[in-house]
N, C-alpha and C positions, 0 to 999 in steps of 0.2 A: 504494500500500500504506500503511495507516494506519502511524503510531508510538505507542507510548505514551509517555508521560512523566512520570518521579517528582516530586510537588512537596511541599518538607518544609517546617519549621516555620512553617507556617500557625494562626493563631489560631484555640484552641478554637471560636470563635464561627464560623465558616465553615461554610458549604455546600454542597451539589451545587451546587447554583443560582447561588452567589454563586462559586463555582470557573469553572464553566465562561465566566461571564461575563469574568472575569480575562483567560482566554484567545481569547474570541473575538473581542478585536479583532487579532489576529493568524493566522486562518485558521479553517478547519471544525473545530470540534468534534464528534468521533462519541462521546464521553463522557465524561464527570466524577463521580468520586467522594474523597467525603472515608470516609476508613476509620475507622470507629466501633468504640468497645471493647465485646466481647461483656457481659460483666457491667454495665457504668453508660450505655450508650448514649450513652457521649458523646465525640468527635472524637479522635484519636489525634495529632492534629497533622500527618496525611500525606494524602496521595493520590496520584490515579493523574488521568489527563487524554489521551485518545484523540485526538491531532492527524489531518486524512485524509491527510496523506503529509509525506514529511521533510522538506522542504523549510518547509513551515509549520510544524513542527516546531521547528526550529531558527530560527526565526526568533522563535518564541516562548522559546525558551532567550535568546535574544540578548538581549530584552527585558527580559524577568522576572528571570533567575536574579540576586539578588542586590536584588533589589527591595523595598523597604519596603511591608508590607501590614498594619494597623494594628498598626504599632510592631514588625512583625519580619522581618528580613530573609530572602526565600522563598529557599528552593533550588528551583533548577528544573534538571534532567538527565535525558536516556537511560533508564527504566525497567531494568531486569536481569529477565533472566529470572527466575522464579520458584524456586530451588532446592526439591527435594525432600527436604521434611524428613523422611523416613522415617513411619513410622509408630507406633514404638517412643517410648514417653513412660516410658521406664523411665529415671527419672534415678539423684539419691541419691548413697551413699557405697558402692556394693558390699557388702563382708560384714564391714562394721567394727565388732569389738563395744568395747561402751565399759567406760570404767575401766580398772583396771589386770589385764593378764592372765599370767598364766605371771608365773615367775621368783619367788624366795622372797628373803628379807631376812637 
């Protein structure tokens, strides 16, 4: 069963390509991606990296996590599952109106 695995502050400059290479002198890569910002198209500093089973996995944690990758030290960990962020993008302050309300002087 594959694993995935979180890998953080990675140099804007990185790649798929240049990702999964990282990884695969530590077992089968089923996939690598660096996650890009919708508006600028450009690197978030994260990704994701599909090892084929845990054990290469973890071996690649062993490796990596804490490893300098030009000039910054990777995280590497266990993915998390995805939380569901609901759908609701209603942020905001509620019904707050502004200035001074009620009350007399």
């Amino acid at each position: 069963m594959s694993k995935k695995l979180y890998v953080g502050n990675l140099a804007y400059s990185v790649t798929d390509s240049a990702l999964e290479a990282m990884f695969t002198a530590h077992g089968t890569v089923q996939s690598a991606q660096v996650i890009m910002d919708r508006e600028t198209g450009r690197s978030k500093g994260f990704g994701f990296v599909e090892m084929s089973n845990d054990q290469e996995a973890q071996n690649a944690i062993k490796a990596l996590n804490g490893q300098q990758n030009d000039g910054r030290a990777l995280t590497v960990n266990e993915a998390k599952p995805r939380e569901d962020r609901g759908g609701s993008r209603s942020g905001g302050y509620g019904n707050r109106s502004g200035g001074r309300s009620g009350g007399r002087y």
